[in-house]
C-alpha positions as CSV (number, residue, x, y, z in Angstrom):
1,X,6.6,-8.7,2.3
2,X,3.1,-10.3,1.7
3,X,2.0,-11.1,-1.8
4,X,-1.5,-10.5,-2.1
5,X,-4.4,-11.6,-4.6
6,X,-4.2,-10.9,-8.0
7,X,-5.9,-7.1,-9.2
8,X,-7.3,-7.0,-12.6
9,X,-6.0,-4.2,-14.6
10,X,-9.0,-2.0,-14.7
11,X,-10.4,-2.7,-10.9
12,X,-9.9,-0.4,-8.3
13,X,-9.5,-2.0,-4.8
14,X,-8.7,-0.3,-1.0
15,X,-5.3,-1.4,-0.2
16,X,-5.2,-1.8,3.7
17,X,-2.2,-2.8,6.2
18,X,-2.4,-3.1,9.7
19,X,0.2,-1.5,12.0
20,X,-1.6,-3.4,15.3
21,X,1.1,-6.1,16.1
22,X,4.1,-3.3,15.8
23,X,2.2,-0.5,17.4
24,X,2.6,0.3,21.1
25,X,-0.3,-0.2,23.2
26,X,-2.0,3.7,23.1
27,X,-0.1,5.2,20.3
28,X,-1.8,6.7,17.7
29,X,-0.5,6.8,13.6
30,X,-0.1,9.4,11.8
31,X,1.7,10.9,8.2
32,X,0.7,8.3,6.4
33,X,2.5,7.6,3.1
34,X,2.6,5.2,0.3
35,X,5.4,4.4,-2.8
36,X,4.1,2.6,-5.8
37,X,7.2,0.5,-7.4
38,X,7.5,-2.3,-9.7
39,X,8.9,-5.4,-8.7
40,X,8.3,-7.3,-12.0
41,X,7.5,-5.6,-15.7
42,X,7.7,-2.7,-16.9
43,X,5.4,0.6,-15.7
44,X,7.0,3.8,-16.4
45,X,4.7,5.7,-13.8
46,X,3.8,3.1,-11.3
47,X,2.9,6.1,-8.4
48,X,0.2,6.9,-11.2
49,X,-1.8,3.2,-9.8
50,X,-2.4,5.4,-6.6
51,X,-5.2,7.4,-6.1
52,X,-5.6,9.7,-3.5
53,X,-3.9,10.3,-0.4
54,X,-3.8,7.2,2.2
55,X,-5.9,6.9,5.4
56,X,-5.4,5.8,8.7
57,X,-8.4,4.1,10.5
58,X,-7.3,3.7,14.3
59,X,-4.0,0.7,13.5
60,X,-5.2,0.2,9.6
61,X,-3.9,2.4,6.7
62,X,-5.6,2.2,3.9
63,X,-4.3,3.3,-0.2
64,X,-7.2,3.2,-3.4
65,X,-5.3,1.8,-6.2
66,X,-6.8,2.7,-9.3
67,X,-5.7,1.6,-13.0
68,X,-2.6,-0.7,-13.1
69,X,-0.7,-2.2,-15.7
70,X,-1.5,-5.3,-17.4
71,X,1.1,-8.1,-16.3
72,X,3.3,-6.2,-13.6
73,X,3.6,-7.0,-10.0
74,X,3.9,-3.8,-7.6
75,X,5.3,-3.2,-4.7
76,X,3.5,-0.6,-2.4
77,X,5.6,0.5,0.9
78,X,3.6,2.0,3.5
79,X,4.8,4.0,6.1
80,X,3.5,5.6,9.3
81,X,4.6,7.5,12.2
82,X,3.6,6.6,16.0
83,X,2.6,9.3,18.6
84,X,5.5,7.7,20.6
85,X,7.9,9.0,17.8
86,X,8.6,5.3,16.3
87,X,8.8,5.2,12.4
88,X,6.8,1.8,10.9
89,X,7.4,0.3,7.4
90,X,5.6,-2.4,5.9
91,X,5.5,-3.5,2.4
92,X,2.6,-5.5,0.0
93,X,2.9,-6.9,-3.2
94,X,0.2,-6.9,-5.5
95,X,0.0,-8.7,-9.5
96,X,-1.4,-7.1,-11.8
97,X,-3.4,-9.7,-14.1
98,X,-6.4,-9.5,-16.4
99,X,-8.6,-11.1,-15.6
């Protein structure tokens, strides 16, 4: 899992992951989901951070996260489907600090 840079409570940032280095050369993604969870404090709703449904730019899948909780580190899981019928998983982590 990659930790990335720290989100201040009240920003809203484009989450992206790229699928490139596990996706076959000419398959195309598709049913993208992502899970909010907390890895660290306490969030009673952490799906609530998302906004939107996520979108898949050619190998890059990208989530808005919106409003987050001051002083919890989330998890968000994305997953995607390839045209070749392979199922790909990749996880972020993401502090919540502010600033």
């Amino acid at each position: 899992m990659k930790w990335l840079s720290i989100k201040d409570p009240e920003e809203w940032v484009v989450v992206s992951v790229d699928f490139a280095r596990v996706t076959p050369p000419g398959d195309t993604l598709s049913s993208p989901s992502v899970v909010a969870t907390v890895l660290r404090g306490m969030d009673a709703s952490p799906g609530a951070a998302l906004s939107g449904a996520p979108q898949i730019t050619g190998t890059i899948v990208a989530q808005l996260m919106i409003d987050a909780v001051d002083g919890v580190d989330y998890k968000l899981r994305f997953k995607v489907q390839t045209s070749s019928g392979q199922r790909r998983v990749f996880s972020v982590a993401i502090p919540v600090r502010a600033a």
